[in-house]
HTML snippet that shows the backbone in 3Dmol.js (N, CA, C, O; Angstrom):
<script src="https://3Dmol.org/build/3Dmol-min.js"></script>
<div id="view" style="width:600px;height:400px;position:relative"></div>
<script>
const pdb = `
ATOM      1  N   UNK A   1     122.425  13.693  89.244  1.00  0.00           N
ATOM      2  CA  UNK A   1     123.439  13.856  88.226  1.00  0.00           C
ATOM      3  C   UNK A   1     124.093  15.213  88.397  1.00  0.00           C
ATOM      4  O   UNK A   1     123.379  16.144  88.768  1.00  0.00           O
ATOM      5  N   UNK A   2     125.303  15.405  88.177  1.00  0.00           N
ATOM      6  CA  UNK A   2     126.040  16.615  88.149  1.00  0.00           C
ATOM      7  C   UNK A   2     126.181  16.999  87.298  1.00  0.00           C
ATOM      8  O   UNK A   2     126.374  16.289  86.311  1.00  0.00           O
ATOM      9  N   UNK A   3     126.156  18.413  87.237  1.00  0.00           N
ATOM     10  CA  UNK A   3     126.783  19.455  85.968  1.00  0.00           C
ATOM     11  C   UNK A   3     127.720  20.231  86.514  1.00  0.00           C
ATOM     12  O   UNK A   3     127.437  20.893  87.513  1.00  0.00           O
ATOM     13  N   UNK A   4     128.747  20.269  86.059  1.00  0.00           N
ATOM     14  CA  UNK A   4     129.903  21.417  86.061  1.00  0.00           C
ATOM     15  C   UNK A   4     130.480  22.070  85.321  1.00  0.00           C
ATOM     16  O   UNK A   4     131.114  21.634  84.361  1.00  0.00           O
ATOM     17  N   UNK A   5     130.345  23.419  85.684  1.00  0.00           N
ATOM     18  CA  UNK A   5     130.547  24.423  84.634  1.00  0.00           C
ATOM     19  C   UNK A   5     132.118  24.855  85.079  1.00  0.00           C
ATOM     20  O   UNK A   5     132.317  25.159  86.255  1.00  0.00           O
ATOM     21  N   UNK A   6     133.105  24.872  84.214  1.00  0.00           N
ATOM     22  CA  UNK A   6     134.866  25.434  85.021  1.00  0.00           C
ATOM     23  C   UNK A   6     135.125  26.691  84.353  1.00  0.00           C
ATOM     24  O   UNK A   6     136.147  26.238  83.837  1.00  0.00           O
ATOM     25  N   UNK A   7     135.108  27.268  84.138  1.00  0.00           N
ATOM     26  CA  UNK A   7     135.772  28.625  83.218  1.00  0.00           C
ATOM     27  C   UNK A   7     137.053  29.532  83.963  1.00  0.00           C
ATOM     28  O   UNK A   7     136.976  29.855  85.149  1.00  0.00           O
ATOM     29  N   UNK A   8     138.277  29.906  83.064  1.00  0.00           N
ATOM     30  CA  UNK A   8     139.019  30.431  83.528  1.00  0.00           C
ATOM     31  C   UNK A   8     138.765  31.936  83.502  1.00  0.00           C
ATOM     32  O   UNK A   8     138.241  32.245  82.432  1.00  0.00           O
ATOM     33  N   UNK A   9     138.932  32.844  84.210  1.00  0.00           N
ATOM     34  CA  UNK A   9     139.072  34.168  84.115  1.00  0.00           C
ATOM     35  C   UNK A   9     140.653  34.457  84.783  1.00  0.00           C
ATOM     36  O   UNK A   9     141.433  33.898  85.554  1.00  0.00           O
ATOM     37  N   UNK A  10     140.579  35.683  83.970  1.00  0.00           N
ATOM     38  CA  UNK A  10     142.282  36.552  84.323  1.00  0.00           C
ATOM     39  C   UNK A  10     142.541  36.416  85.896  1.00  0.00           C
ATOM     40  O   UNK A  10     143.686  36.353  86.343  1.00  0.00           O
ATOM     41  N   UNK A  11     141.813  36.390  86.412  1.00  0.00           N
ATOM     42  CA  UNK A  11     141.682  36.586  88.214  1.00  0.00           C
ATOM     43  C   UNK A  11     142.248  34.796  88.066  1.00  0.00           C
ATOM     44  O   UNK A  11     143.467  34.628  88.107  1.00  0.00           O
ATOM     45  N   UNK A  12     141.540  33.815  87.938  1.00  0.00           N
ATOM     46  CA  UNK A  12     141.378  32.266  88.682  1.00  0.00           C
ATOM     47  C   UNK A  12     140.468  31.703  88.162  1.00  0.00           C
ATOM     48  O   UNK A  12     139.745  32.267  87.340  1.00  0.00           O
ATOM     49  N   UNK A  13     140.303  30.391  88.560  1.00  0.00           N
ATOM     50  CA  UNK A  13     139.354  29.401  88.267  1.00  0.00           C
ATOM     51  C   UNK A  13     138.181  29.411  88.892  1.00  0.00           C
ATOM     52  O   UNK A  13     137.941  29.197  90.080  1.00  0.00           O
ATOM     53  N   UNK A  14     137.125  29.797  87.595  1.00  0.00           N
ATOM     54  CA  UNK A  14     135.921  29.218  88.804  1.00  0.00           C
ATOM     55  C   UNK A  14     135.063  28.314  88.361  1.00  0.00           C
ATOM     56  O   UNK A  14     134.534  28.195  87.256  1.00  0.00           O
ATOM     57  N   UNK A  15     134.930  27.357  89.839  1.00  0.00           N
ATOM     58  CA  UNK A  15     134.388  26.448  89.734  1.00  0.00           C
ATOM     59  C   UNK A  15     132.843  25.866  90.252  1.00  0.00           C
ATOM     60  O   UNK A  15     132.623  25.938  91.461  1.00  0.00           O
ATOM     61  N   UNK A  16     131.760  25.284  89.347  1.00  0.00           N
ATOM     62  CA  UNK A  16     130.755  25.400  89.775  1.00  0.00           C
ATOM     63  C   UNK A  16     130.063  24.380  89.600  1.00  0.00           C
ATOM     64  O   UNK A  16     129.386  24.622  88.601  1.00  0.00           O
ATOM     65  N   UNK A  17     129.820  23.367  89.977  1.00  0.00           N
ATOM     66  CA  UNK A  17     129.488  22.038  89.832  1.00  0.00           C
ATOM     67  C   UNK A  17     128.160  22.064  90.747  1.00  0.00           C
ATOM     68  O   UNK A  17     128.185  22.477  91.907  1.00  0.00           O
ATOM     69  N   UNK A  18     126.978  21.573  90.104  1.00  0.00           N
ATOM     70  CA  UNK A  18     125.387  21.834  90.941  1.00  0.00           C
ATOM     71  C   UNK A  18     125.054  20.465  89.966  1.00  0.00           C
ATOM     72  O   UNK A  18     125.294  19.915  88.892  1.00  0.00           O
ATOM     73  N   UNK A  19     124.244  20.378  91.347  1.00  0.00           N
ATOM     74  CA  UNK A  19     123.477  19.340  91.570  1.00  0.00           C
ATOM     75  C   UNK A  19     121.860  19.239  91.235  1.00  0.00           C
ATOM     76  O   UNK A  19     121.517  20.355  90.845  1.00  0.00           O
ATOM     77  N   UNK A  20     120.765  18.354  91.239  1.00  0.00           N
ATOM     78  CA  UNK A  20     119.919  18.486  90.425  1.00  0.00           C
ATOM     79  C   UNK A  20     119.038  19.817  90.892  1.00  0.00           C
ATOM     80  O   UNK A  20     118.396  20.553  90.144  1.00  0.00           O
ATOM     81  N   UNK A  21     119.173  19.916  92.229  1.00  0.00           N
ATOM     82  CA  UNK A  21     118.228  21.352  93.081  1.00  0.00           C
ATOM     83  C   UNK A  21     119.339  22.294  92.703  1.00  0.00           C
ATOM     84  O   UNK A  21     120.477  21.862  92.517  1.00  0.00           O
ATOM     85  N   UNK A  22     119.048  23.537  92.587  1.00  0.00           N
ATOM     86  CA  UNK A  22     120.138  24.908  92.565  1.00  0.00           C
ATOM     87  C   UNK A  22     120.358  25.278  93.763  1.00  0.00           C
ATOM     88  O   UNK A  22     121.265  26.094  93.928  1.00  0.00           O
ATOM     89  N   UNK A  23     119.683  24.845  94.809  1.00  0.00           N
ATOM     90  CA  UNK A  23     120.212  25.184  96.073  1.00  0.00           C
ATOM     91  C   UNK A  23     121.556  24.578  96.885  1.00  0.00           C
ATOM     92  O   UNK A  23     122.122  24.828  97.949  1.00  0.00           O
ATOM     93  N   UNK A  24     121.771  23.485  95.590  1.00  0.00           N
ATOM     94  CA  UNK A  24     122.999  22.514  95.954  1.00  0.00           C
ATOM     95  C   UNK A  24     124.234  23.693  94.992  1.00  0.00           C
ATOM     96  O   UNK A  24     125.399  23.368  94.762  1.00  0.00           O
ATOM     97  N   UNK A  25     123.780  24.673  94.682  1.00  0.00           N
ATOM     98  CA  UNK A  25     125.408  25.223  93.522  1.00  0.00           C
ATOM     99  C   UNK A  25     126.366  25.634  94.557  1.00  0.00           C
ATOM    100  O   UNK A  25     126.197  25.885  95.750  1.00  0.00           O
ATOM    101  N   UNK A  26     127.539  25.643  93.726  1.00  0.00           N
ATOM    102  CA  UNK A  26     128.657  26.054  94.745  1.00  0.00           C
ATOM    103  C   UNK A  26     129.384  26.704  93.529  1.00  0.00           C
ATOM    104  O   UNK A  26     129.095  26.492  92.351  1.00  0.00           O
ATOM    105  N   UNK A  27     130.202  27.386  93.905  1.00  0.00           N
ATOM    106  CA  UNK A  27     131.362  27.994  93.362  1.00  0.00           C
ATOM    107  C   UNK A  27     132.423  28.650  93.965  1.00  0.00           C
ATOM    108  O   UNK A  27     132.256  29.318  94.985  1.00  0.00           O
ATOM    109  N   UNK A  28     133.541  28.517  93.406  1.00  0.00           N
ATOM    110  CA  UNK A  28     134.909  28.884  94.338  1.00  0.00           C
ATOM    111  C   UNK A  28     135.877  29.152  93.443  1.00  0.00           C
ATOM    112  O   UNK A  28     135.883  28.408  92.462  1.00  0.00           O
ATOM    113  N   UNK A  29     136.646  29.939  93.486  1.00  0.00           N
ATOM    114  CA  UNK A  29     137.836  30.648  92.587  1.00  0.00           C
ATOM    115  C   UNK A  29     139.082  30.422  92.868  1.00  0.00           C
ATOM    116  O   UNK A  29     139.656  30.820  93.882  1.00  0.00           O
ATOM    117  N   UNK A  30     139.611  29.702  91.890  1.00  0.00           N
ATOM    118  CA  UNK A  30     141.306  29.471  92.275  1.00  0.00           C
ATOM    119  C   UNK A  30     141.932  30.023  91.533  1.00  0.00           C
ATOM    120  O   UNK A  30     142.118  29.849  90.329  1.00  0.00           O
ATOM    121  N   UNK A  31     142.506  31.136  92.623  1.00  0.00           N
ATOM    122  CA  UNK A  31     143.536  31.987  91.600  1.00  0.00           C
ATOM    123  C   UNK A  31     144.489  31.445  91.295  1.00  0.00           C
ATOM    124  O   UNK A  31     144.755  30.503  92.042  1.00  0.00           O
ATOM    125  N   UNK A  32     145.246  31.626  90.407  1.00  0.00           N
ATOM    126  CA  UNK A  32     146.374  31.509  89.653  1.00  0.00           C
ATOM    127  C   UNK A  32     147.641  32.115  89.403  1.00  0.00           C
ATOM    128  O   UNK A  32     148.767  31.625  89.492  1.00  0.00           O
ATOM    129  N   UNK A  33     147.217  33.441  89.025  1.00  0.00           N
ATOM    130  CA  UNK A  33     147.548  34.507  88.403  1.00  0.00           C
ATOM    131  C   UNK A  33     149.313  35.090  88.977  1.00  0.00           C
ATOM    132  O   UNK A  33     150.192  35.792  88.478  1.00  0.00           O
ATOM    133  N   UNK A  34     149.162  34.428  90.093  1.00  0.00           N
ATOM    134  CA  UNK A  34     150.592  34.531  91.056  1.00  0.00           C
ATOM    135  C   UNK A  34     151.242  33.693  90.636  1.00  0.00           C
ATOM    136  O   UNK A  34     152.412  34.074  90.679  1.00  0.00           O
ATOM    137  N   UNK A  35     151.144  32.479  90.133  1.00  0.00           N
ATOM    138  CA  UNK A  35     151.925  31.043  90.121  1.00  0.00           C
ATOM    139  C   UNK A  35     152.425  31.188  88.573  1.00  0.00           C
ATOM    140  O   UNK A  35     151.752  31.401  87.565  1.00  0.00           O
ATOM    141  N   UNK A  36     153.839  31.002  88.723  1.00  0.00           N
ATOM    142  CA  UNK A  36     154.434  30.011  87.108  1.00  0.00           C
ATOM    143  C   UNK A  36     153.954  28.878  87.518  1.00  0.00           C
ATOM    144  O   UNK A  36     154.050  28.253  88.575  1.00  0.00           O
ATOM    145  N   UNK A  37     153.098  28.596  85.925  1.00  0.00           N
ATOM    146  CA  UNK A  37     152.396  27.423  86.075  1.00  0.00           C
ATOM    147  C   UNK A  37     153.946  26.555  84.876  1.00  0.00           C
ATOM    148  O   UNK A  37     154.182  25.347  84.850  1.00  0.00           O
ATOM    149  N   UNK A  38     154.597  27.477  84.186  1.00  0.00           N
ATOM    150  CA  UNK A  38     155.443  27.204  83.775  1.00  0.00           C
ATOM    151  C   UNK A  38     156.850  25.610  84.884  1.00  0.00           C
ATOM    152  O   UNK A  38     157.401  24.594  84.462  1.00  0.00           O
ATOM    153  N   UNK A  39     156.834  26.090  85.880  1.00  0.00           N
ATOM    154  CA  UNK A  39     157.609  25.608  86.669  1.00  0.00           C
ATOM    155  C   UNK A  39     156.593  24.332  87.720  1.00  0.00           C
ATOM    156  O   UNK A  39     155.366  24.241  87.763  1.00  0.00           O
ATOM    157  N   UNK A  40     157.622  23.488  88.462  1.00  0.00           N
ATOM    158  CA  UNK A  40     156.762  22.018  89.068  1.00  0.00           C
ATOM    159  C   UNK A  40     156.179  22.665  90.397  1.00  0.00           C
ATOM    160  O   UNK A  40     155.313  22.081  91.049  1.00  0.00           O
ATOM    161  N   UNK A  41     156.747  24.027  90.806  1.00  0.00           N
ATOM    162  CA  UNK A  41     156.667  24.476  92.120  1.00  0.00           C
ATOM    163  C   UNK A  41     155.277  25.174  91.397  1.00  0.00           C
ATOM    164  O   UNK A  41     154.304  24.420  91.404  1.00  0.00           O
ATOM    165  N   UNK A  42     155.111  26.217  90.914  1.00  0.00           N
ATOM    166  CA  UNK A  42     153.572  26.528  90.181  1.00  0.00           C
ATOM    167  C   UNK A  42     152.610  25.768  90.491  1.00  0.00           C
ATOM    168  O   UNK A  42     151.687  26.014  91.267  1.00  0.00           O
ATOM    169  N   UNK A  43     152.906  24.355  89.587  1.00  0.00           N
ATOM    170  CA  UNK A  43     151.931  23.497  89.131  1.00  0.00           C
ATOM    171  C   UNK A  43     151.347  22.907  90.116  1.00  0.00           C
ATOM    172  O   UNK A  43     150.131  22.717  90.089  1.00  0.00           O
ATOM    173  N   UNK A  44     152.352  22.402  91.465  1.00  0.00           N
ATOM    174  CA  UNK A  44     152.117  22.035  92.848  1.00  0.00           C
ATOM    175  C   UNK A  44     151.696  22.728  93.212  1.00  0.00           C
ATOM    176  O   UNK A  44     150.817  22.046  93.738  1.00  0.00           O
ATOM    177  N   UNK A  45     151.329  24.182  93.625  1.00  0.00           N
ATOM    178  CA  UNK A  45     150.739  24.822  93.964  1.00  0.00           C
ATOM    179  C   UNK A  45     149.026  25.011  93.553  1.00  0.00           C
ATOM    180  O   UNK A  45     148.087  25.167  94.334  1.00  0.00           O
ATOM    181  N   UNK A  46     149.009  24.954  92.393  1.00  0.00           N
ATOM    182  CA  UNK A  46     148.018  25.200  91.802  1.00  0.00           C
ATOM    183  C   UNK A  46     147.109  23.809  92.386  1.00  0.00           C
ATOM    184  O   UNK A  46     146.089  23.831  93.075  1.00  0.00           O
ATOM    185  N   UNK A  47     147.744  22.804  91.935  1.00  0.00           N
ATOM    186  CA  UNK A  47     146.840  21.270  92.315  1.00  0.00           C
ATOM    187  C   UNK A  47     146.319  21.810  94.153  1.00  0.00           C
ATOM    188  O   UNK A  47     145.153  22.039  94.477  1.00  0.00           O
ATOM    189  N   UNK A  48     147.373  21.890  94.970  1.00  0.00           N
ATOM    190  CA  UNK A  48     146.685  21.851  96.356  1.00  0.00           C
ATOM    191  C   UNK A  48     145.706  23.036  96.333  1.00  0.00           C
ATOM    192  O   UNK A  48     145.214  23.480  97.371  1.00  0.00           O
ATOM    193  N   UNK A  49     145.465  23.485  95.230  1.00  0.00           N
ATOM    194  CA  UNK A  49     144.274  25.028  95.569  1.00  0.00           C
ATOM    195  C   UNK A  49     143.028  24.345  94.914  1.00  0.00           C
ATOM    196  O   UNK A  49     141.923  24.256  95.449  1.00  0.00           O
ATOM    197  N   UNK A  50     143.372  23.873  93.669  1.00  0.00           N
ATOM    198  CA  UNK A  50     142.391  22.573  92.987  1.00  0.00           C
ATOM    199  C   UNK A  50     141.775  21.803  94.167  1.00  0.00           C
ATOM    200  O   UNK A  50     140.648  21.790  94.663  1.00  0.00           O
ATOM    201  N   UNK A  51     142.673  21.308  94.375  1.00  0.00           N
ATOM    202  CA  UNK A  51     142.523  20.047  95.804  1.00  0.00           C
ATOM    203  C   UNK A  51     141.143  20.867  96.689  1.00  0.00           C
ATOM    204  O   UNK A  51     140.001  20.411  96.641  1.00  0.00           O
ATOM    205  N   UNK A  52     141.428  21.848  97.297  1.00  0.00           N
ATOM    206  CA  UNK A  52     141.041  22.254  98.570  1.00  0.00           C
ATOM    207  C   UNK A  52     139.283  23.123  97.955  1.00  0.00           C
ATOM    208  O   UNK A  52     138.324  23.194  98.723  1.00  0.00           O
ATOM    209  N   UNK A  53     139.239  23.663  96.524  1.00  0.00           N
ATOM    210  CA  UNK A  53     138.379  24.058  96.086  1.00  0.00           C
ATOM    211  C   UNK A  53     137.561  23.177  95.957  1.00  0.00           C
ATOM    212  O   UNK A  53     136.453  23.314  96.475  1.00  0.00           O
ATOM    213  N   UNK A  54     137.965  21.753  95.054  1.00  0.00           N
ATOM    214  CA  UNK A  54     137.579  20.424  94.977  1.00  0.00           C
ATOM    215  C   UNK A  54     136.286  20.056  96.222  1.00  0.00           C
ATOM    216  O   UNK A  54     135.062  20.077  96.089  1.00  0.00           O
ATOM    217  N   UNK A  55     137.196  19.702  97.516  1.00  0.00           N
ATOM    218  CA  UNK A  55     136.687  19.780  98.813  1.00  0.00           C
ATOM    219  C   UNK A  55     135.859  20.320  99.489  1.00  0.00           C
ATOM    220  O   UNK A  55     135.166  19.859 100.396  1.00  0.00           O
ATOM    221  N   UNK A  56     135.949  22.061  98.745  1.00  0.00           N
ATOM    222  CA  UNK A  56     134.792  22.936  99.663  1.00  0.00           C
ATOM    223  C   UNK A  56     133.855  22.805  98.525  1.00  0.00           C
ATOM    224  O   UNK A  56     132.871  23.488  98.807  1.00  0.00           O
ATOM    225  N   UNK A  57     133.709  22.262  97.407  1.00  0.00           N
ATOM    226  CA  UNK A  57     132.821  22.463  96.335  1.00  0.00           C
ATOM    227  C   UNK A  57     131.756  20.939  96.160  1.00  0.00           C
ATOM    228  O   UNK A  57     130.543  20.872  95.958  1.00  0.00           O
ATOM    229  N   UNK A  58     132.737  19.884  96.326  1.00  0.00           N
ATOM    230  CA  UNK A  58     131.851  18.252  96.193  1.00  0.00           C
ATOM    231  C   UNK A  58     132.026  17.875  97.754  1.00  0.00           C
ATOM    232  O   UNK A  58     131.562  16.811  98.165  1.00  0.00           O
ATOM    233  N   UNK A  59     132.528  18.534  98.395  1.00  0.00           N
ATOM    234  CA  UNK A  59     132.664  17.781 100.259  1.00  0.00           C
ATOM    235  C   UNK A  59     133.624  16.930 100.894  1.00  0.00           C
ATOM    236  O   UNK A  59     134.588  16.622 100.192  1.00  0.00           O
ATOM    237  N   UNK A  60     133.590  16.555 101.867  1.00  0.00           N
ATOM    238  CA  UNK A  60     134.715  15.816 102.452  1.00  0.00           C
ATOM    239  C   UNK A  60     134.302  14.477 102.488  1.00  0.00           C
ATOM    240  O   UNK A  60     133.160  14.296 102.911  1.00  0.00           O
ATOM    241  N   UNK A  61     135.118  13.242 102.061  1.00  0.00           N
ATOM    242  CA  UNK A  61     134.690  11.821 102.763  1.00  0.00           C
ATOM    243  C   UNK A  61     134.414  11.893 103.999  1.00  0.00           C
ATOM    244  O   UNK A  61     133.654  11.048 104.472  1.00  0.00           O
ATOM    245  N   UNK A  62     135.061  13.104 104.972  1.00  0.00           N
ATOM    246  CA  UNK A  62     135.405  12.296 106.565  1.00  0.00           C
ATOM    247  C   UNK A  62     133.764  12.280 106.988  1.00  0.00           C
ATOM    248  O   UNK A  62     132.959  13.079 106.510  1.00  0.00           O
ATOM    249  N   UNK A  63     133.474  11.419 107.794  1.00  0.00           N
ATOM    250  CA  UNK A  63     131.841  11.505 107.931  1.00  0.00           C
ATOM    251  C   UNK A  63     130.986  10.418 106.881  1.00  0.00           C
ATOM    252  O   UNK A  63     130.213   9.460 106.913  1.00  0.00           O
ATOM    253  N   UNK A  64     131.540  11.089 106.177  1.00  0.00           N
ATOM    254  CA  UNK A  64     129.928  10.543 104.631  1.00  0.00           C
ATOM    255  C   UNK A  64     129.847   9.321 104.745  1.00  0.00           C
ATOM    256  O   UNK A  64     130.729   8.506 105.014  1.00  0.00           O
ATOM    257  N   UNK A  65     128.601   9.157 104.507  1.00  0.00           N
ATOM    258  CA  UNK A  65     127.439   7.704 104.695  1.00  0.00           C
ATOM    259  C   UNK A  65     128.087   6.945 103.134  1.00  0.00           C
ATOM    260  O   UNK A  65     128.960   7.656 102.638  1.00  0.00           O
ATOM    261  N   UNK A  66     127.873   6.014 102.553  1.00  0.00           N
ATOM    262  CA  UNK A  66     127.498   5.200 101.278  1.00  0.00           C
ATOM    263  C   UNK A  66     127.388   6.060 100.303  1.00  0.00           C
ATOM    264  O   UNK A  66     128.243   6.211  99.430  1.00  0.00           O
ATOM    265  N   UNK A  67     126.009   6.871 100.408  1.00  0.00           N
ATOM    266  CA  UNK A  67     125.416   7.121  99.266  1.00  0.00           C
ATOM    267  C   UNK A  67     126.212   8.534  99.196  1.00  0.00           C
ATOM    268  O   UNK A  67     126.785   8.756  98.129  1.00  0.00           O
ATOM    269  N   UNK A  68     126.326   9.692 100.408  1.00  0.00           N
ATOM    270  CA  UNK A  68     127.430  10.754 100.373  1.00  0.00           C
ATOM    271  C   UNK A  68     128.545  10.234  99.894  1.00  0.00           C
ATOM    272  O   UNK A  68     128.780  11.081  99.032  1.00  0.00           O
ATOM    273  N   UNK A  69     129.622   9.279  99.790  1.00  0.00           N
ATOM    274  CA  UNK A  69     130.888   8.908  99.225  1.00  0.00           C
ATOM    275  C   UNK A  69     130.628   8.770  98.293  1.00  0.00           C
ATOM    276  O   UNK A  69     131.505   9.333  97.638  1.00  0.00           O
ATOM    277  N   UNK A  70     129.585   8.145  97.326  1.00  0.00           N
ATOM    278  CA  UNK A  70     129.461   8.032  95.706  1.00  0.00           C
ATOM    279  C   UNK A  70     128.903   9.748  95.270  1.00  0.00           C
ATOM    280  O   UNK A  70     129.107  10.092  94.106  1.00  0.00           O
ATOM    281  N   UNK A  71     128.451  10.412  95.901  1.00  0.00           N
ATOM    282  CA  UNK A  71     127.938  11.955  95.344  1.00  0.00           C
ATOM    283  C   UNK A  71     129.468  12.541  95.261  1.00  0.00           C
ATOM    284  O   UNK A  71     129.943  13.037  94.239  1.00  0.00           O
ATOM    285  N   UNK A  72     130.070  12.418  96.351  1.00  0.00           N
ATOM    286  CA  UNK A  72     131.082  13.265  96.029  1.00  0.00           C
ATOM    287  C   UNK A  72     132.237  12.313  95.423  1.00  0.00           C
ATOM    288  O   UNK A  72     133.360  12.600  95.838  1.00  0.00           O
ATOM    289  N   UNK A  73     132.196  11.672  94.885  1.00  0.00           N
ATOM    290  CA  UNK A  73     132.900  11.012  93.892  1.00  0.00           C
ATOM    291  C   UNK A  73     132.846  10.940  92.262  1.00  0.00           C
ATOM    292  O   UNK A  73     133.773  10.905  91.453  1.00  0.00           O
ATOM    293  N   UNK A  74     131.564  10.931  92.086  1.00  0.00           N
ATOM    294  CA  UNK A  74     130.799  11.507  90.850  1.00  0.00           C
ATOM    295  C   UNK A  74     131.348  13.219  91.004  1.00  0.00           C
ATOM    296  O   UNK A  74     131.870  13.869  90.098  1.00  0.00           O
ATOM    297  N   UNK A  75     131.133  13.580  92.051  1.00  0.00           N
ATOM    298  CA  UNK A  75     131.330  15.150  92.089  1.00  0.00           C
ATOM    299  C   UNK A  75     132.700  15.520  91.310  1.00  0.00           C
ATOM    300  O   UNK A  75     133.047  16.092  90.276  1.00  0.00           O
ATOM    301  N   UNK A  76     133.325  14.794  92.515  1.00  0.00           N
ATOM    302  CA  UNK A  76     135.395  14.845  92.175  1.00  0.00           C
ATOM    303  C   UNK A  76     135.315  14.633  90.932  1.00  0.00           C
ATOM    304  O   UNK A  76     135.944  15.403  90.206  1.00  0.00           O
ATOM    305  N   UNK A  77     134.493  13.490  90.284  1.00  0.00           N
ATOM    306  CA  UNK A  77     135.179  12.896  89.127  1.00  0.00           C
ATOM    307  C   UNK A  77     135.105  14.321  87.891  1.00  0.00           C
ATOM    308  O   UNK A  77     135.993  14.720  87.137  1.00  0.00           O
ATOM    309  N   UNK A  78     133.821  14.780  88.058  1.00  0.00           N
ATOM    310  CA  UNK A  78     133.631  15.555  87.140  1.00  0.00           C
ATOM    311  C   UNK A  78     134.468  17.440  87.196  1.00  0.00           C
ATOM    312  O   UNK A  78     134.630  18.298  86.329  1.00  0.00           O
ATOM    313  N   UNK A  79     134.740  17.380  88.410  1.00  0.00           N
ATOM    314  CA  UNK A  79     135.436  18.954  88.510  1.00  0.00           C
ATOM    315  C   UNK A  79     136.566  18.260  87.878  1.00  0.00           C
ATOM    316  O   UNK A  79     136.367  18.240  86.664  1.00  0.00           O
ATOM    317  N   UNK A  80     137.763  17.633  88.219  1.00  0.00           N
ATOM    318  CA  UNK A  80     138.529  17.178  87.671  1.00  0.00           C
ATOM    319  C   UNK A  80     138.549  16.796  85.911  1.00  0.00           C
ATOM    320  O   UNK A  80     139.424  17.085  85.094  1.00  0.00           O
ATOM    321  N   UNK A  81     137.839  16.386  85.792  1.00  0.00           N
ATOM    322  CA  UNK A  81     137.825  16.609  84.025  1.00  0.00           C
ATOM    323  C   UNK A  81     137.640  18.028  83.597  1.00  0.00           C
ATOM    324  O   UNK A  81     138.547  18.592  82.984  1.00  0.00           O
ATOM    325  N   UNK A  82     136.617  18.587  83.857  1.00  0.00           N
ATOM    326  CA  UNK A  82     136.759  20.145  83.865  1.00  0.00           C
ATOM    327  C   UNK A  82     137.320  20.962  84.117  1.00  0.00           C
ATOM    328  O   UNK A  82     137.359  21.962  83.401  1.00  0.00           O
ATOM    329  N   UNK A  83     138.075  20.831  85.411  1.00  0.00           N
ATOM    330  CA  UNK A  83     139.244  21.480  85.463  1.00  0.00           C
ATOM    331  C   UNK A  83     140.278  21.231  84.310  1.00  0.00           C
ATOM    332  O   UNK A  83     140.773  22.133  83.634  1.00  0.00           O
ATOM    333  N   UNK A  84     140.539  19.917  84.174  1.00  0.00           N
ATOM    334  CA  UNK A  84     141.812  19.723  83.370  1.00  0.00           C
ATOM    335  C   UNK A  84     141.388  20.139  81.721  1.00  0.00           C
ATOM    336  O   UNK A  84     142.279  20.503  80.954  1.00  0.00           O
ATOM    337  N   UNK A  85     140.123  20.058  81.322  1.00  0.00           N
ATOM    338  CA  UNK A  85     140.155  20.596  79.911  1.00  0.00           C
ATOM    339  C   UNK A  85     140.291  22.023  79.990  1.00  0.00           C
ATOM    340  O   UNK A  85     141.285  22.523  79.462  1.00  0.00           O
ATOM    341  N   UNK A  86     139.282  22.909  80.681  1.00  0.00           N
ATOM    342  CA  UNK A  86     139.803  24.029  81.148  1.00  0.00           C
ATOM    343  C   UNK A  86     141.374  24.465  80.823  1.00  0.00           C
ATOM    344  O   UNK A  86     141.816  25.068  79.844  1.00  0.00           O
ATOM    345  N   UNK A  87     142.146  23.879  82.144  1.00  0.00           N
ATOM    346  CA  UNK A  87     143.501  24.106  82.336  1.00  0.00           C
ATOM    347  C   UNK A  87     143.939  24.024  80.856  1.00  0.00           C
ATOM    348  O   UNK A  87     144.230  25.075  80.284  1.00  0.00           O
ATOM    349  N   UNK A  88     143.999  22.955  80.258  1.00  0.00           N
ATOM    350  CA  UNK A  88     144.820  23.051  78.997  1.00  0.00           C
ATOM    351  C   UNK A  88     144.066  23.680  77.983  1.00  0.00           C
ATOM    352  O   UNK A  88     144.397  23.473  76.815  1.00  0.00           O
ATOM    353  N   UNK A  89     143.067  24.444  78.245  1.00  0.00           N
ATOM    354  CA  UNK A  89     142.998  25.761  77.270  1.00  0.00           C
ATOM    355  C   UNK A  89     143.549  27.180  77.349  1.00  0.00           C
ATOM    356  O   UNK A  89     143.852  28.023  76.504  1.00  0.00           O
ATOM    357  N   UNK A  90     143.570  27.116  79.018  1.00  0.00           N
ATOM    358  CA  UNK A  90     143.881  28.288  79.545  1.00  0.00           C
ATOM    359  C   UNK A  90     145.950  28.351  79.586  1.00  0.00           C
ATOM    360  O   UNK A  90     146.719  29.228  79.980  1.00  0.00           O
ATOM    361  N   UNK A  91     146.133  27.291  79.116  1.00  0.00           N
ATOM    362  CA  UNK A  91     147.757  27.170  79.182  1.00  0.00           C
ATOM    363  C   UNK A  91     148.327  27.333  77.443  1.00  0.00           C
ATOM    364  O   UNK A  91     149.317  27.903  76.986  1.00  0.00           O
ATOM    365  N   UNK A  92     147.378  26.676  76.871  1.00  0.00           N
ATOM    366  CA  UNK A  92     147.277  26.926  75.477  1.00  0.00           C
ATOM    367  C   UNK A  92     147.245  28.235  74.577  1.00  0.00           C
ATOM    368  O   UNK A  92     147.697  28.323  73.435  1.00  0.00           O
ATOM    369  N   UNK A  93     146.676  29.147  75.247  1.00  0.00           N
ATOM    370  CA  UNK A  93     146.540  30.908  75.244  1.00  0.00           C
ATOM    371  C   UNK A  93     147.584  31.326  75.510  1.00  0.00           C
ATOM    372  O   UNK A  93     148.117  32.213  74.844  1.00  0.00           O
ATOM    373  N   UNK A  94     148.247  30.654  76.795  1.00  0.00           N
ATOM    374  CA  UNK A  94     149.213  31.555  76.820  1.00  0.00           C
ATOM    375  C   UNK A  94     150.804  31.558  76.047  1.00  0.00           C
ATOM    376  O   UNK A  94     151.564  32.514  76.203  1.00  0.00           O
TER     377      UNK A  94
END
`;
const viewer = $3Dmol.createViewer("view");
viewer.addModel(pdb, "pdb");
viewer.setStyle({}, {cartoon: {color: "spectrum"}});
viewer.zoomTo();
viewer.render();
</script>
């Protein structure tokens, strides 16, 4: 089962989604702080940094067996909700 923790700081996003061992944690920071999130060019920006954090944080399909494609799918599923409640707190502040 996954837990993911998202919290925004002034710097970026960090993201930390672990698995039932702690030797599985990851975390990775997507800054922000450069981007109008105001504007579609921002927001696009921001998703492909999401995207790529996403990736180095739950893994890549290319390769993965069965049971690897459902971990990191459960994985995705859950940074993605976290991210996005996150996000709309951290847009809400401002």
């Amino acid at each position: 089962m996954y837990k993911c923790i998202i919290a925004f700081a002034a710097a970026g996003l960090i993201a930390t989604p672990a698995l039932a061992a702690p030797e599985f944690e990851h975390s990775v920071v997507v800054r922000h702080g450069d981007l109008d999130l105001k504007s579609a060019a921002g927001r696009a920006v921001l998703d492909r940094r999401i995207a790529a954090a996403t990736e180095r944080v739950c893994g890549s399909y290319a390769g993965a067996d069965v049971t690897e494609d459902q971990e990191i799918k459960r994985c995705r599923a859950v940074v993605a909700r976290d991210v996005g409640r996150q996000l709309r707190v951290q847009l809400a502040r401002r």
